[in-house]
Biopython code that builds the backbone (N, CA, C, O; Angstrom):
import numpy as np
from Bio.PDB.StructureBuilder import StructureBuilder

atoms = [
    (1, "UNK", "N", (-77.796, 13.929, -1.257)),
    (1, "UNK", "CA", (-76.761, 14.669, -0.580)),
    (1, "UNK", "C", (-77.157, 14.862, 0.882)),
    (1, "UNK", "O", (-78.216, 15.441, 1.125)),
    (2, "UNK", "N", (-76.226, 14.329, 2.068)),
    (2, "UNK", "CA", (-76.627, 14.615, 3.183)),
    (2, "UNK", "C", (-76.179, 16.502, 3.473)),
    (2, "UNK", "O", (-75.349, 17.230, 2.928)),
    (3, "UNK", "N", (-77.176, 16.738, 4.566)),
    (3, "UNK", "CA", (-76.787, 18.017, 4.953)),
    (3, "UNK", "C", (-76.289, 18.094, 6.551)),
    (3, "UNK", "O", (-76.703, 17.356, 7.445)),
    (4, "UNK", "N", (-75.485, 18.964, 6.670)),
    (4, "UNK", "CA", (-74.416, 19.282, 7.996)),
    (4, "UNK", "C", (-75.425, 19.273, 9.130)),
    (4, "UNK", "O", (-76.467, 19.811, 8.755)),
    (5, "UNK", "N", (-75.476, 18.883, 10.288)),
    (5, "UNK", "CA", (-76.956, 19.706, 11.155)),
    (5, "UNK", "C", (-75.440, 20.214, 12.372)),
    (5, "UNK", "O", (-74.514, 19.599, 12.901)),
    (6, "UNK", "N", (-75.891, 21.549, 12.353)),
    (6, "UNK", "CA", (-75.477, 22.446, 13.860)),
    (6, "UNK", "C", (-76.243, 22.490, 14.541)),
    (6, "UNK", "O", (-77.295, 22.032, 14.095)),
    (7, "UNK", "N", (-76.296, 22.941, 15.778)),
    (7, "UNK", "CA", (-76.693, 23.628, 16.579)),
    (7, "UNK", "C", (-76.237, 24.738, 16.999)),
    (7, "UNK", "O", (-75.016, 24.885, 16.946)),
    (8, "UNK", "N", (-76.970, 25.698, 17.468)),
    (8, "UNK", "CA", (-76.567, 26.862, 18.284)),
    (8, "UNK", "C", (-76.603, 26.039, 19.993)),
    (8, "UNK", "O", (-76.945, 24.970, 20.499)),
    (9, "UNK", "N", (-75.812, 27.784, 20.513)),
    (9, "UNK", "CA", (-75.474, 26.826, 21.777)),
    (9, "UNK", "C", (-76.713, 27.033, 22.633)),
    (9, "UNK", "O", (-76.640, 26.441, 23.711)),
    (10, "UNK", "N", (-77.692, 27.635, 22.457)),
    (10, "UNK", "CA", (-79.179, 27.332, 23.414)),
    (10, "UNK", "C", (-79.415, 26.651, 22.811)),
    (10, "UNK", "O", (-79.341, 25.801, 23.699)),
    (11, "UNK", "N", (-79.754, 25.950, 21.766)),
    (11, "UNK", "CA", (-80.116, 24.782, 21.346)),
    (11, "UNK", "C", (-79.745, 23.318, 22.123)),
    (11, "UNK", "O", (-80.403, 22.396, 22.604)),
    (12, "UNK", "N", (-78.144, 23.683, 21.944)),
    (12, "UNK", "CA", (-77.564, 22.354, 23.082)),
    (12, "UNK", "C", (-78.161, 22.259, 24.475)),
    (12, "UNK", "O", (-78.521, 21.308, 25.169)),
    (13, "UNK", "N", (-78.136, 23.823, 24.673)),
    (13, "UNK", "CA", (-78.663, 23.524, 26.509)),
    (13, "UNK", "C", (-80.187, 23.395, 26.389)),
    (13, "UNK", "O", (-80.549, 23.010, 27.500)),
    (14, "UNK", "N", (-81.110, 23.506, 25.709)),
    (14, "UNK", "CA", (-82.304, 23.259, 25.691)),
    (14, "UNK", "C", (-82.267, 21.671, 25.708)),
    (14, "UNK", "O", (-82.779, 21.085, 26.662)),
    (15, "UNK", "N", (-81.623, 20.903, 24.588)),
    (15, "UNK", "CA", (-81.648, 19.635, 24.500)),
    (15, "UNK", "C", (-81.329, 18.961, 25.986)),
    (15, "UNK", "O", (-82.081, 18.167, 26.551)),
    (16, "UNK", "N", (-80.281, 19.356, 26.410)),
    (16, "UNK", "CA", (-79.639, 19.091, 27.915)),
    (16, "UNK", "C", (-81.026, 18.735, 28.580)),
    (16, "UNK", "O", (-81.158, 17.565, 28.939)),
    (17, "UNK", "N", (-81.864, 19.433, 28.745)),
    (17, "UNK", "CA", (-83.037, 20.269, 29.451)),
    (17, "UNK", "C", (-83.493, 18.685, 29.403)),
    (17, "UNK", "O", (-84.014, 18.223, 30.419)),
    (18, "UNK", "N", (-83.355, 18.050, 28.534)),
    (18, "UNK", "CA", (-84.356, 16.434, 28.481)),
    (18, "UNK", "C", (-83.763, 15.426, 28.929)),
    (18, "UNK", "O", (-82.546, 15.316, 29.078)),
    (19, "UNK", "N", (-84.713, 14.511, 29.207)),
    (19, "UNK", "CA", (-84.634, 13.309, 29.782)),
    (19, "UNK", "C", (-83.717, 12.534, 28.845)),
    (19, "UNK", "O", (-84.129, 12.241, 27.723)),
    (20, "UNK", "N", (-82.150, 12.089, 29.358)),
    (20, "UNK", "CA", (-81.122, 11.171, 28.213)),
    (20, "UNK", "C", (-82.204, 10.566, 27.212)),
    (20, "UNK", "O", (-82.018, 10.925, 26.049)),
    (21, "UNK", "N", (-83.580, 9.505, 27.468)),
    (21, "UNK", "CA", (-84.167, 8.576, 26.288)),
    (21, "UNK", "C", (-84.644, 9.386, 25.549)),
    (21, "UNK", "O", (-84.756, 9.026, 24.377)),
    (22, "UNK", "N", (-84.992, 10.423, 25.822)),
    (22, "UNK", "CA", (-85.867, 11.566, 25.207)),
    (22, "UNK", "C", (-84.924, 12.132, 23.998)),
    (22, "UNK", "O", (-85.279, 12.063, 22.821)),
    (23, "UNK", "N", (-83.513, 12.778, 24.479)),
    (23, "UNK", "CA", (-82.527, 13.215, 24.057)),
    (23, "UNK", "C", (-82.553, 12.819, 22.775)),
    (23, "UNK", "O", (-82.849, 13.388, 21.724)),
    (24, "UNK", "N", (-82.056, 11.339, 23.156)),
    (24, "UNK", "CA", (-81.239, 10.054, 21.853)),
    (24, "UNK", "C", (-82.622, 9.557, 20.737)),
    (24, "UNK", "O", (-82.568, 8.894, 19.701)),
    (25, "UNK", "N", (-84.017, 10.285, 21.559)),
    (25, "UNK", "CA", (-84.931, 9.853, 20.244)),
    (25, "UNK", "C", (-85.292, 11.744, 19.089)),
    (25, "UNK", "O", (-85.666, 11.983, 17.941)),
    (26, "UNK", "N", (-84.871, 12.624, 20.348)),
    (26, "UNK", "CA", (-84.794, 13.719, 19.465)),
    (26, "UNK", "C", (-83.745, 13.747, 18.424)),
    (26, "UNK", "O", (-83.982, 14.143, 17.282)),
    (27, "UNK", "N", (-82.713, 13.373, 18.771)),
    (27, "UNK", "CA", (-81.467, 13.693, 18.349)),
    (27, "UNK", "C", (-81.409, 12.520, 17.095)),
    (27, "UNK", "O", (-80.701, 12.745, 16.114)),
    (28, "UNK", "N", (-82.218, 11.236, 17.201)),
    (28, "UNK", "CA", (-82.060, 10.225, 16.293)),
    (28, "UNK", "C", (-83.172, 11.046, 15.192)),
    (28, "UNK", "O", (-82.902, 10.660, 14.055)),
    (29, "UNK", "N", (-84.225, 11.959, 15.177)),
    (29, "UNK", "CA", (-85.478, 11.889, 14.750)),
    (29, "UNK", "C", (-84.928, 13.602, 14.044)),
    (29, "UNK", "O", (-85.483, 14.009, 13.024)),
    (30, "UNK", "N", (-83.890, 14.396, 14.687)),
    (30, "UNK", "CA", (-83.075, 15.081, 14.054)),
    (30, "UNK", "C", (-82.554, 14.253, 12.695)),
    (30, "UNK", "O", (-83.070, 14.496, 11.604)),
    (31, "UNK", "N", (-81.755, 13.503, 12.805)),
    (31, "UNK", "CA", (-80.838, 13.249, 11.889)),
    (31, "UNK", "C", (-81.622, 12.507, 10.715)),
    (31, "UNK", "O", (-81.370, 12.753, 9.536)),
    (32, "UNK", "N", (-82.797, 11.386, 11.195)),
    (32, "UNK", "CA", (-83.083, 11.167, 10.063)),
    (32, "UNK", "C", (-84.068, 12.027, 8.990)),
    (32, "UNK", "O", (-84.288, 11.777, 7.805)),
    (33, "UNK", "N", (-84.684, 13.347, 9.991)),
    (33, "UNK", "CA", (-85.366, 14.049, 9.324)),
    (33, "UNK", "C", (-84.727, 15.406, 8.430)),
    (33, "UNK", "O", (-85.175, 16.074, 7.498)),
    (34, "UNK", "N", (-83.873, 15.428, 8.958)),
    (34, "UNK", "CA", (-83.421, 17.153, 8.539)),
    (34, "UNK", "C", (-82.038, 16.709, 7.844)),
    (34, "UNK", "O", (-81.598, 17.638, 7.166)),
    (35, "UNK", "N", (-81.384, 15.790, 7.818)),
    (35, "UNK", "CA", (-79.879, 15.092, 7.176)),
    (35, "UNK", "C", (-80.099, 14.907, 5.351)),
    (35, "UNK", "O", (-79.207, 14.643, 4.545)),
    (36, "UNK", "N", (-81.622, 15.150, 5.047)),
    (36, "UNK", "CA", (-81.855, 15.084, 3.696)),
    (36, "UNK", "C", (-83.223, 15.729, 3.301)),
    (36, "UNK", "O", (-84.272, 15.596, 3.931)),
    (37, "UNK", "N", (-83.064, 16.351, 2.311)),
    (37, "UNK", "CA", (-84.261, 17.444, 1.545)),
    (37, "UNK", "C", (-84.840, 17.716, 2.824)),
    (37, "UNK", "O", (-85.678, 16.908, 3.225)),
    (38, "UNK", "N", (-84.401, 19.236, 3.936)),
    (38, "UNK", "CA", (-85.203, 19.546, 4.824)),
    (38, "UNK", "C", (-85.757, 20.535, 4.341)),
    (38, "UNK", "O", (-86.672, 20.957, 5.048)),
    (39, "UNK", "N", (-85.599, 21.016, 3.532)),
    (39, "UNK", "CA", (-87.258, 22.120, 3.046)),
    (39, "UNK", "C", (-87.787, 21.476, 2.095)),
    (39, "UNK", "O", (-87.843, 22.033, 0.999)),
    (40, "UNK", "N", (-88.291, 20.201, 2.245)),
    (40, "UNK", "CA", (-89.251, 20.046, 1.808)),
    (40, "UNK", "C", (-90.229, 19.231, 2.930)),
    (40, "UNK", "O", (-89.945, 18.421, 3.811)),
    (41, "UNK", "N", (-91.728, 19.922, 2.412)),
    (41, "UNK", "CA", (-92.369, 19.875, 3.725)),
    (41, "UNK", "C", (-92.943, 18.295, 3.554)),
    (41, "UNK", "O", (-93.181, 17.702, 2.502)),
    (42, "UNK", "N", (-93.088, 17.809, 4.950)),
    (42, "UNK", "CA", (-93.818, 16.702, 5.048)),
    (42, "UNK", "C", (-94.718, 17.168, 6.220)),
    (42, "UNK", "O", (-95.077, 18.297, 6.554)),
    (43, "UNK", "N", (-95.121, 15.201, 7.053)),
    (43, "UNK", "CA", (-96.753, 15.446, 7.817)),
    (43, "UNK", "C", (-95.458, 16.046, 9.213)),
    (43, "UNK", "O", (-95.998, 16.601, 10.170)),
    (44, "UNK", "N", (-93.895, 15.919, 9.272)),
    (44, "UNK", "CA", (-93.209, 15.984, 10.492)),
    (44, "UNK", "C", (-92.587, 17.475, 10.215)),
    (44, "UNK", "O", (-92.658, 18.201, 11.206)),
    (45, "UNK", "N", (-92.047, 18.015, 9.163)),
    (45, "UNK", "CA", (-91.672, 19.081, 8.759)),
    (45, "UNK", "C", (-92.750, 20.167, 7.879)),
    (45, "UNK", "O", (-93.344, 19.971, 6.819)),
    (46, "UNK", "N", (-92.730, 21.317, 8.738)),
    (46, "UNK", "CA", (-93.383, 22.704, 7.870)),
    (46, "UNK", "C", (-92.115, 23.868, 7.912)),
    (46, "UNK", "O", (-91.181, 24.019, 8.700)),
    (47, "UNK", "N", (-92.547, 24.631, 6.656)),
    (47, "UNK", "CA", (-92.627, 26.370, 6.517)),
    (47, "UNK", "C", (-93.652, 26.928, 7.495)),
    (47, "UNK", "O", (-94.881, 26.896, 7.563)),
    (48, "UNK", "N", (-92.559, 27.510, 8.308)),
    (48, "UNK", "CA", (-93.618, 28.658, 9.732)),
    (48, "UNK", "C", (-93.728, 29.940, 8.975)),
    (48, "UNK", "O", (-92.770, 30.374, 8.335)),
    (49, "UNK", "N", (-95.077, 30.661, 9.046)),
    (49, "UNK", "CA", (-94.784, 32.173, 9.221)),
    (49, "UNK", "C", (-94.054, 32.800, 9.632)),
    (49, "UNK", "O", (-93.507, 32.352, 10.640)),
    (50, "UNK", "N", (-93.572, 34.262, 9.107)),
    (50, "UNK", "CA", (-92.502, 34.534, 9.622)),
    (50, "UNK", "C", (-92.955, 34.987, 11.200)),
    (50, "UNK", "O", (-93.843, 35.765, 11.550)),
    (51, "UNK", "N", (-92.226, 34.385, 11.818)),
    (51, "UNK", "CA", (-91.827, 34.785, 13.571)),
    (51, "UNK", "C", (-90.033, 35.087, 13.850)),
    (51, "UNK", "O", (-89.102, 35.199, 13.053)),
    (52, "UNK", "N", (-90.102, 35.151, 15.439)),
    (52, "UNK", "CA", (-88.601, 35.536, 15.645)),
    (52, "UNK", "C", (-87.612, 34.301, 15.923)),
    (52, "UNK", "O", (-86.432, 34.379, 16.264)),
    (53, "UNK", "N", (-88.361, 33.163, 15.700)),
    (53, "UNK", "CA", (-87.635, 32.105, 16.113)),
    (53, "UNK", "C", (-86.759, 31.172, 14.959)),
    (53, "UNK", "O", (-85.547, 31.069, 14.775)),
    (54, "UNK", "N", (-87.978, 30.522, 14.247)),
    (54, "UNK", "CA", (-87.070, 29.811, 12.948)),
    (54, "UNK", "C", (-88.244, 30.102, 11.959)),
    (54, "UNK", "O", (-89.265, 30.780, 12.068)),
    (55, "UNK", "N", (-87.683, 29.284, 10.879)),
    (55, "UNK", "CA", (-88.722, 29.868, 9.230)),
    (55, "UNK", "C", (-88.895, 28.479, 9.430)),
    (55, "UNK", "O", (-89.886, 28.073, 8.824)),
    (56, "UNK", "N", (-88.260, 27.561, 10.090)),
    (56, "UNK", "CA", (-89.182, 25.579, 9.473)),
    (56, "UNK", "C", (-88.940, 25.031, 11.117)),
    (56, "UNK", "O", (-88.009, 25.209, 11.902)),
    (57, "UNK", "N", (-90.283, 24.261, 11.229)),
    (57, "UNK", "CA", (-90.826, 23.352, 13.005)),
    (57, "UNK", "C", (-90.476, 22.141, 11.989)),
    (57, "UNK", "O", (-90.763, 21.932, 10.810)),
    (58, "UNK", "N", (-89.496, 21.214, 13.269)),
    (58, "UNK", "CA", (-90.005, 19.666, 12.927)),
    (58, "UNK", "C", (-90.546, 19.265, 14.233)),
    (58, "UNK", "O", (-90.037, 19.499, 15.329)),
    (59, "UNK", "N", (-91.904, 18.480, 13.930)),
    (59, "UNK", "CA", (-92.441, 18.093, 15.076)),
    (59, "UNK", "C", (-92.057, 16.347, 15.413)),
    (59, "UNK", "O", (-92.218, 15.484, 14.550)),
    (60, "UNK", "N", (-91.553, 16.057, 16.758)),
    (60, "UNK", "CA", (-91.385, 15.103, 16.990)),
    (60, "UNK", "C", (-92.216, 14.562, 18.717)),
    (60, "UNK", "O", (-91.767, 14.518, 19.862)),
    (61, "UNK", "N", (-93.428, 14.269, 18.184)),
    (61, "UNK", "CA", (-94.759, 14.306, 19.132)),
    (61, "UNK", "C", (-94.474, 15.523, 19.894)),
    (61, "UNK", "O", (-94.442, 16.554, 19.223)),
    (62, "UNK", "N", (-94.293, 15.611, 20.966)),
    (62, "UNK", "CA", (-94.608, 16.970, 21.499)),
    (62, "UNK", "C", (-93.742, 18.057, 21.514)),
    (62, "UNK", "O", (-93.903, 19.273, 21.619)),
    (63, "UNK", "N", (-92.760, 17.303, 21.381)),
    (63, "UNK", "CA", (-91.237, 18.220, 20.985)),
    (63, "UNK", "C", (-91.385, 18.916, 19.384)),
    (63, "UNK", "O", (-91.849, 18.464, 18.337)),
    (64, "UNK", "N", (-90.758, 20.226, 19.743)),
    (64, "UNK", "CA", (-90.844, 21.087, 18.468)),
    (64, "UNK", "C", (-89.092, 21.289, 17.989)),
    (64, "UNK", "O", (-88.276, 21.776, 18.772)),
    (65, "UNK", "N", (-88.854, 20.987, 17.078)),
    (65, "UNK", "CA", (-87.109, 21.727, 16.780)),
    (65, "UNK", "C", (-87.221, 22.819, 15.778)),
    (65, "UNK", "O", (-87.675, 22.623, 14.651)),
    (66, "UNK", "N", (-86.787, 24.007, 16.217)),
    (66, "UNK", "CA", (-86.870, 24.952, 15.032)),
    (66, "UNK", "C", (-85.815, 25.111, 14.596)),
    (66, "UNK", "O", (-84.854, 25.037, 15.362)),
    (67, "UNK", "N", (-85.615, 25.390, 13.182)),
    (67, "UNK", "CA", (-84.698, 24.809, 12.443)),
    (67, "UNK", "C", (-84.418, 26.131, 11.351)),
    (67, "UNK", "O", (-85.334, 26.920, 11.121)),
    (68, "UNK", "N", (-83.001, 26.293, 10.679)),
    (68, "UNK", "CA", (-82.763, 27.040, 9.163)),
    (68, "UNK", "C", (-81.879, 26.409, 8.698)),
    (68, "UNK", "O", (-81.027, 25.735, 9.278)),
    (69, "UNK", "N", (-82.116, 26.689, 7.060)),
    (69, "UNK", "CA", (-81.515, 25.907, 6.296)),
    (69, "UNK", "C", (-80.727, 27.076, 6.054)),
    (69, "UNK", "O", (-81.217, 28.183, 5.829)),
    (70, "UNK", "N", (-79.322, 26.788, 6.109)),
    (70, "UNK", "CA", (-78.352, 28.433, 5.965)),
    (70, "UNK", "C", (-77.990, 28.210, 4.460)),
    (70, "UNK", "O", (-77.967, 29.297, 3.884)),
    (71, "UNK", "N", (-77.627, 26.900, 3.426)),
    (71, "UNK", "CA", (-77.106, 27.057, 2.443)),
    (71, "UNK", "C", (-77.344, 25.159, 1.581)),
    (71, "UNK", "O", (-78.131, 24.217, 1.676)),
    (72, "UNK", "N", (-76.616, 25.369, 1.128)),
    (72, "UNK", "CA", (-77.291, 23.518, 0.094)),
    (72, "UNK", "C", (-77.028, 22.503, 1.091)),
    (72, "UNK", "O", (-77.525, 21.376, 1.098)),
    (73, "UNK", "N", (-75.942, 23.137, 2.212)),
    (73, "UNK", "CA", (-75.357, 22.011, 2.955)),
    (73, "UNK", "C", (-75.422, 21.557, 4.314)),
    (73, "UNK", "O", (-75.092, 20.569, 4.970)),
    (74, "UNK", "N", (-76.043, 22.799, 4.497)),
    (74, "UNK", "CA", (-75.934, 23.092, 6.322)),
    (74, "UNK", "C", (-77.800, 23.825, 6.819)),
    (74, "UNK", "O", (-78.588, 24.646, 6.350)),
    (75, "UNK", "N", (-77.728, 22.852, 8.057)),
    (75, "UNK", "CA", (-78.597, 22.780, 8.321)),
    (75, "UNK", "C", (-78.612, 23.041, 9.922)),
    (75, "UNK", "O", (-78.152, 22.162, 10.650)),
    (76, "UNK", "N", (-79.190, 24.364, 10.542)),
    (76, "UNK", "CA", (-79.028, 24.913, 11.799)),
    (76, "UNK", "C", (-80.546, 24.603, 12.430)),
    (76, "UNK", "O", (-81.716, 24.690, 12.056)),
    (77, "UNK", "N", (-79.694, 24.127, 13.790)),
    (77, "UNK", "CA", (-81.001, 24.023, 14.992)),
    (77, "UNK", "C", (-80.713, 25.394, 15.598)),
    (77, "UNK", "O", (-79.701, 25.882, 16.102)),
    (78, "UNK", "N", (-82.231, 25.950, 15.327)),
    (78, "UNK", "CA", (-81.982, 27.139, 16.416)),
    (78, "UNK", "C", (-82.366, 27.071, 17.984)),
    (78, "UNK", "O", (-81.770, 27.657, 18.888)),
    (79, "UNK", "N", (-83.911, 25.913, 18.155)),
    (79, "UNK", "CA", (-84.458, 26.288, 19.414)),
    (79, "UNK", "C", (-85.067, 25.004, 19.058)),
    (79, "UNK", "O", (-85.505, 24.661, 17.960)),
    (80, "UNK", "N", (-85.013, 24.125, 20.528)),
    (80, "UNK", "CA", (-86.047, 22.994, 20.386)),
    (80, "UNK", "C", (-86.823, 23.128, 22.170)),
    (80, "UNK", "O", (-86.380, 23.301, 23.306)),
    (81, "UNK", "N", (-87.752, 22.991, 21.738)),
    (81, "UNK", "CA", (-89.105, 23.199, 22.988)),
    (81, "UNK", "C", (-90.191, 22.532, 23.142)),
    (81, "UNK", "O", (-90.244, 21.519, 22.444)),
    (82, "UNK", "N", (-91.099, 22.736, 23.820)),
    (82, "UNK", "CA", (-92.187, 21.181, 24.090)),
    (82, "UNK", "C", (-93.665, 21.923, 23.717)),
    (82, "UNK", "O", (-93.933, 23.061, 24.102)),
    (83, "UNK", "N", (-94.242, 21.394, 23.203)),
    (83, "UNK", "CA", (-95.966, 21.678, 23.113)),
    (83, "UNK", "C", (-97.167, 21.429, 23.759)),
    (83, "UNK", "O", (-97.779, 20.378, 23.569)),
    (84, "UNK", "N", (-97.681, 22.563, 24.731)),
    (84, "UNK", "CA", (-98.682, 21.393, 25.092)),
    (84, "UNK", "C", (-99.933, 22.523, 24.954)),
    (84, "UNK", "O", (-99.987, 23.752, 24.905)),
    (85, "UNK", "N", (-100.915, 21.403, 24.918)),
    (85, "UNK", "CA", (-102.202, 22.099, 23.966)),
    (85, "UNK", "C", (-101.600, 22.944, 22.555)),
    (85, "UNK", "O", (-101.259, 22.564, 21.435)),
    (86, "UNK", "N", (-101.666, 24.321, 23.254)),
    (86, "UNK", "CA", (-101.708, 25.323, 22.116)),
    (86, "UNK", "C", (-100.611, 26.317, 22.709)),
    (86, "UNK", "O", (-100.790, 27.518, 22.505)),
    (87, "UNK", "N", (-99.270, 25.829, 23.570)),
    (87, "UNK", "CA", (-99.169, 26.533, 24.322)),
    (87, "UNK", "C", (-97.388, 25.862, 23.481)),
    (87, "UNK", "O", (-97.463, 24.772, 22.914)),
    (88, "UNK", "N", (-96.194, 26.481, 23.492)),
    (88, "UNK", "CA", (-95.195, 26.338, 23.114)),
    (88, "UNK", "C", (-94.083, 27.098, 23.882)),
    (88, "UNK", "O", (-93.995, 28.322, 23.791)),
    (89, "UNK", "N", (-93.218, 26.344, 24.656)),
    (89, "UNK", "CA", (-91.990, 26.564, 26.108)),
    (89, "UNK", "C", (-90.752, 25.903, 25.308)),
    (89, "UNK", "O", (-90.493, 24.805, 24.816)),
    (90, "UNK", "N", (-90.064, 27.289, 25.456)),
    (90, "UNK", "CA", (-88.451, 26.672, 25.036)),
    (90, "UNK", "C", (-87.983, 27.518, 26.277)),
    (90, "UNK", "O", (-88.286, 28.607, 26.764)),
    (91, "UNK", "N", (-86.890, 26.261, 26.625)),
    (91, "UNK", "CA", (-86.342, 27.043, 27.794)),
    (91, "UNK", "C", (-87.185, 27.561, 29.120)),
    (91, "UNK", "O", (-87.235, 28.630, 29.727)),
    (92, "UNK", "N", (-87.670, 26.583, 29.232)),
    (92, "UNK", "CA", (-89.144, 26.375, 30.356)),
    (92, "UNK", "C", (-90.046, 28.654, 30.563)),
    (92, "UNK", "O", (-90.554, 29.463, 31.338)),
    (93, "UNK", "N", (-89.619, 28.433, 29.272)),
    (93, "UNK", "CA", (-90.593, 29.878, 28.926)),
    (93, "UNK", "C", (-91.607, 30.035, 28.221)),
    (93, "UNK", "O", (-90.781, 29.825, 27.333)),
    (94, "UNK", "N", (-92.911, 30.248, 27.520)),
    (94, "UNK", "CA", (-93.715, 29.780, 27.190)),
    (94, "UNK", "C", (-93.711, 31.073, 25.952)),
    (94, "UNK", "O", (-93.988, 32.185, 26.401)),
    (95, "UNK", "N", (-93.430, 30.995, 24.511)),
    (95, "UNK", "CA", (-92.946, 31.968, 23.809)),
    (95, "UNK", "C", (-94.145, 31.682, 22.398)),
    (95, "UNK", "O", (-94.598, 30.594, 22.043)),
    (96, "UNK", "N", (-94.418, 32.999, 21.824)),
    (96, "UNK", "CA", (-95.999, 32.870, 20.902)),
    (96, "UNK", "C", (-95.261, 32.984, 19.913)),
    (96, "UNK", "O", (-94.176, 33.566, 19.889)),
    (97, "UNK", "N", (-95.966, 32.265, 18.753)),
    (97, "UNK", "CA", (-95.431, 32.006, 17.429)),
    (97, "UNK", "C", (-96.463, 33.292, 16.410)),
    (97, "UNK", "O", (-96.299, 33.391, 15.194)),
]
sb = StructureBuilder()
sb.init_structure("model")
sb.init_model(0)
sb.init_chain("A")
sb.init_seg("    ")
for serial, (resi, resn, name, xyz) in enumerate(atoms, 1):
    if name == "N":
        sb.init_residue(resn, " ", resi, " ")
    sb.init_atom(name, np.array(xyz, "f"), 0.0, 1.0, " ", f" {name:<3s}", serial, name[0])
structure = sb.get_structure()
């Protein structure tokens, strides 16, 4: 069963935030990851502790998408942001997990 993917609308403008090739490999690396069984974890998808952002990270190299699964069908982007070292910026803000 595929699942719905939304976004919220900082989500969209975060995505904006990237380089178009960047965009079309997040946005491709969205769909094939989270479009089927997204809680279940793999080496690209986890369960986060609870924080204020999302309950599941998909990592796509340095890019982070935080993500909820609202129901069997639908599948919400809340916040996607960049990683570097140990350090995590959504919305060129640098926010602790």
């Amino acid at each position: 069963m595929a699942y719905e993917i939304q976004f919220v609308a900082s989500a969209k403008e975060q995505l904006r935030s990237f380089a178009a090739s960047d965009r079309s490999r997040i946005v491709d690396a969205i769909e094939k990851h989270l479009s089927v069984a997204p809680e279940n974890e793999t080496r690209h998808r986890k369960k986060l502790r609870p924080n204020p952002v999302a309950p599941w990270e998909l990592r796509i190299g340095r890019v982070r998408v935080f993500y909820d699964v609202e129901d069997v069908s639908k599948v919400t982007v809340l916040a996607i942001g960049t990683k570097d070292r140990n350090k995590l910026y959504i919305g060129g803000k640098e926010i602790q997990l």
